[in-house]
N, C-alpha and C positions, 0 to 999 in steps of 0.2 A: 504493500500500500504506500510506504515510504516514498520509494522508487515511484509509482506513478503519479504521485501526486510531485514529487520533484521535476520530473519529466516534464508533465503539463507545462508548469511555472516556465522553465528552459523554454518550451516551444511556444509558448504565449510569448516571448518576447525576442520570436522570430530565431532561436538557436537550439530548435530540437533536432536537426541536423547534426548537432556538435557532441549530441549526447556519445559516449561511448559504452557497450556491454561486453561484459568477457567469461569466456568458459572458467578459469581461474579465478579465485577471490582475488583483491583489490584492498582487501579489508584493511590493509597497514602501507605505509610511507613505501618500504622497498618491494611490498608485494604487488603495489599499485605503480612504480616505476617500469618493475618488470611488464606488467600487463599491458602497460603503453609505448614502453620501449622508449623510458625517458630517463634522465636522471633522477634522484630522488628530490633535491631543490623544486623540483618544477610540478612534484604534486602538492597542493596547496591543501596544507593540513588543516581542518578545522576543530580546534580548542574551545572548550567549553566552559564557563566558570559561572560562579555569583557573584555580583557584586551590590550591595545593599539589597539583600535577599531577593533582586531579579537576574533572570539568564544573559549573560553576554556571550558571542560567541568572535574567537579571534583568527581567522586565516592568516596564516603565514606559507616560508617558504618549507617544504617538506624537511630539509633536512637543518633547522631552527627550533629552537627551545626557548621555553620564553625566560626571562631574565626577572627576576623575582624582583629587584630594585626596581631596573625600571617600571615593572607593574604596579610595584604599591606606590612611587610615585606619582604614577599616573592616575590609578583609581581609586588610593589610599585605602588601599584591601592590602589583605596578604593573600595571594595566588592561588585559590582553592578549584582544583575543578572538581567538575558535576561528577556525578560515582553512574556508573552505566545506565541504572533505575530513575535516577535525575536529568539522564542524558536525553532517553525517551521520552519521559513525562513532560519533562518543560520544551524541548527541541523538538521532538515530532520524529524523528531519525533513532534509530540505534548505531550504537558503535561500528564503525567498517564502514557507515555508509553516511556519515553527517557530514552535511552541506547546507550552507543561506540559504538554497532555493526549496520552497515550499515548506515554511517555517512553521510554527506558532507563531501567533502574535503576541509582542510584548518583548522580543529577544531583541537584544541588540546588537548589530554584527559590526564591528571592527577591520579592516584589513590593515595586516603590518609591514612596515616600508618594505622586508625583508621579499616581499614579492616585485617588487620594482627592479629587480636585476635582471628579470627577466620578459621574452614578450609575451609568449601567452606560460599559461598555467592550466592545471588539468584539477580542481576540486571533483569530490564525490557527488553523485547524483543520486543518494538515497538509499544505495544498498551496497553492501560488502562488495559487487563485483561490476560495478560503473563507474563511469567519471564522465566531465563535460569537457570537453578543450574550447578556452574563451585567453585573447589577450586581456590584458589587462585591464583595458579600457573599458571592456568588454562584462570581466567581471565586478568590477565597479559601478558600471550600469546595471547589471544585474541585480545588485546588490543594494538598489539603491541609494546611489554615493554614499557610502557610509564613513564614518572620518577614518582616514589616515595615521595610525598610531606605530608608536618605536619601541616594542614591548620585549624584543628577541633579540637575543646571542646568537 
């Protein structure tokens, strides 16, 4: 259901074309490189956390961690993400396959610089064994513009 309802969203804003599905899981950073036959940088991880007890969610670049400083910095939290059961509940996705598109509402989505090194990027479309190939620009529209943040090492 994840997955279709991802899908949609994608092809409602003209890039169901881009969607990608694979006979192999996708579920993790180098298993979703291998599926696409990309680097791991270039799959755009999406992190989950709370911050004043609503869901954020942060894309970065696949092979990025996020930097505990500059997070509580920036949201003056300490770095908590969602536990799998909060991942689903609040985000609409299960683990392997979280992505901004076709969210709950109420999530906040982030992207971090650490995706700007590159042209396009390949986020999850909902299930352990998909991805969407969007530049950047691309995914930022998608997304609609969501702010720009420096959260990763």
């Amino acid at each position: 259901m994840a997955f279709e309802k991802a899908k949609e969203y994608v092809a409602a804003a003209g890039f169901g074309d881009r969607v990608l599905t694979f006979e192999e899981s996708s579920a993790t950073v180098e298993l979703a490189a291998l599926a696409v036959g990309t680097e791991p940088g270039k799959i755009a991880k999406s992190l989950t956390f709370k911050v004043d007890e609503k869901p954020i969610m942060i894309l970065c670049a696949g092979d990025k961690k996020i930097d505990n400083a500059k997070y509580k910095h920036l949201f003056h939290a300490k770095a908590k993400m969602l536990t799998p059961e909060e991942v689903e509940s609040f985000i609409g996705h299960a683990i392997g396959g979280v992505c901004p598109f076709g969210i709950h509402d109420g999530v906040t989505v982030y992207l971090d610089e650490s995706l700007k090194v590159y042209d396009e990027v390949y986020p999850a479309c909902g299930s352990g064994n998909s991805a969407v190939r969007l530049g950047i620009d691309e995914l930022e529209s998608l997304t609609n513009h969501p702010e720009w943040v420096d959260v990763c090492k």
